[in-house]
Residue, then its C-alpha position, 0 to 999 in steps of 0.5 A: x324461869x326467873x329467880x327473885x328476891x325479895x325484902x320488905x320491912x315495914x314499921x307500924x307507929x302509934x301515933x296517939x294512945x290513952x292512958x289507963x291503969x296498969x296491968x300485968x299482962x299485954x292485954x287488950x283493953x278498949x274503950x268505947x270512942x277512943x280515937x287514934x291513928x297508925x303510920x305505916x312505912x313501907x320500905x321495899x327491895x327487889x335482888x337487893x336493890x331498893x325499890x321504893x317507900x309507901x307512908x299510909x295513915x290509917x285512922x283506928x275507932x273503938x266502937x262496941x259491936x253486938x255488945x263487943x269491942x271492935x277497932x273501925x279502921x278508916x285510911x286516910x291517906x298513901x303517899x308512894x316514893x320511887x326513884x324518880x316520883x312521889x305520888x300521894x293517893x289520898x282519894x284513892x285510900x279513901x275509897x276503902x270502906x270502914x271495916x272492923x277487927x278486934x283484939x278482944x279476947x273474943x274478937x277476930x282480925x280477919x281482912x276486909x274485902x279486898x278490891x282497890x288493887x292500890x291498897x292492898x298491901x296496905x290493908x294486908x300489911x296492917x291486918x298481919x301486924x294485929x294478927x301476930x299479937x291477936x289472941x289466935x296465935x296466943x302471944x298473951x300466954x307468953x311470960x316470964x316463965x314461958x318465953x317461947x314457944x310453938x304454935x299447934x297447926x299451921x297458918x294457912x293464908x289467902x291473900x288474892x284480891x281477885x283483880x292483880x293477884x289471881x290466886x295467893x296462898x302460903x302456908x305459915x308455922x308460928x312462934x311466939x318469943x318475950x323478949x322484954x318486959x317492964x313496967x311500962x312495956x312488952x316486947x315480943x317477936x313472932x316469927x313466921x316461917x316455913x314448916x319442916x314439911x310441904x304444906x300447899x295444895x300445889x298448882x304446879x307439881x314443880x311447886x312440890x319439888x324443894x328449890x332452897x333448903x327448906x320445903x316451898x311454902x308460898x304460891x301467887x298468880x298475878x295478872x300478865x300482859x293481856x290474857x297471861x299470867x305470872x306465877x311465882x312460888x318458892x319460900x316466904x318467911x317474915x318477923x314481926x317485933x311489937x312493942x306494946x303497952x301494958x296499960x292498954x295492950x295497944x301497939x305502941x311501934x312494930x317492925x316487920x321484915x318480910x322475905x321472899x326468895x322466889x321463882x317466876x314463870x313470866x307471862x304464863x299462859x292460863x294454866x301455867x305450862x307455856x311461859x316466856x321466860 
């Protein structure tokens, strides 16, 4: 059994957005054939050694659907870096079909089919920066007066992609916090964090038993060496700061740190009893 860290922190750039009257609140506002486009960087590190960085553009069209606003999101290019190579995949990021979400006040953010393993993370990352200020989690209701507080429920998350994760499911408690406010911008943190109490249906009973201080929230079966797996579990927490405009309720920057401290079963047979390592 192999004990994992692990620490990712993305930043998310506008790198074009309109200009439109001003508003009180962060409010989403669209207009139907804006254009513009998001950077996305991706820094990553494993037992605190640096892995690696992925920029990836993706190209954002207001569109009106069924008579509601919605983003088509097309990528347009990835370019990856480690140690020793860089390698752009722009084909390969070409290759997701357009898909759409909104941050209307009646629109969803929901993820796309998923299928080119490349480009997942990629269309997860970005999906989870629109959903931390989507109306669901209800940052919009954040003022002056009230600067945080709790979402009701739990999050629960499915992320395989059903070719290198098999299997993915965390469960998340949310929290909403105004840090700044001015004429020009709002900036809030959401935080994504383990619950008080265990939350998961648990593949594993291992999976039920507390490893750190708080309860395990977090479970993923990847593909292994031939007909194995690798199972990891443990506790996923991650922040998400937005820096959003007040004349359009746009992203204008985020940064995201997301955190993982893991256990792993290494090339695990099918159901997960007999291991390696």
């Amino acid at each position: 059994m192999r004990k994992l860290y692990n620490k990712t922190t993305w930043f998310l750039i506008f790198l074009f957005f309109p200009v439109l009257g001003y508003s009180q609140f962060p409010v989403r506002k669209y207009i139907a054939g804006e254009t513009y486009k998001y950077k996305l960087t991706t820094d990553t590190w494993q037992n605190d050694k640096y892995t690696g960085e992925a920029v990836s553009i993706s190209e954002h069209r207001v569109i009106n659907d069924g008579g509601a606003f919605a983003e088509e999101i097309k990528w347009l290019n990835k370019t990856a870096k480690d140690a020793s190579d860089t390698i752009r995949v722009i084909s390969i990021a070409r290759m997701v079909p357009a898909y759409r979400i909104s941050l209307a006040p009646e629109g969803k953010v929901l993820l796309p089919k998923l299928f080119i393993p490349e480009m997942v993370g990629e269309i997860t990352d970005l999906n989870t920066f629109f959903v931390a200020i989507s109306p669901a989690l209800n940052a919009q209701k954040l003022t002056a007066e009230n600067r945080d507080f709790k979402n009701a429920g739990l999050q629960q998350g499915h992320f395989a992609d059903s070719i290198s994760i098999l299997y993915g499911t965390d469960c998340i408690q949310v929290s909403q916090h105004l840090l700044s406010s001015n004429k020009k911008y709002t900036t809030i943190r959401t935080n994504f964090t383990p619950p008080d109490s265990f939350c998961l249906s648990p593949l594993l009973d291992t999976v039920t038993k507390k490893l750190y201080d708080l309860p395990n929230n977090f479970q993923m079966i990847r593909k292994g060496n031939g007909d194995k797996v690798n199972f990891f579990w443990g506790i996923e927490s991650f922040t998400i700061t937005s820096k959003l405009d007040n004349k359009t309720g746009a992203i204008q920057e985020a940064s995201m740190e997301n955190i993982l401290t893991l256990q792993m079963r290494y090339n695990a047979s099918s159901d997960l009893k007999t291991y390696a390592v």
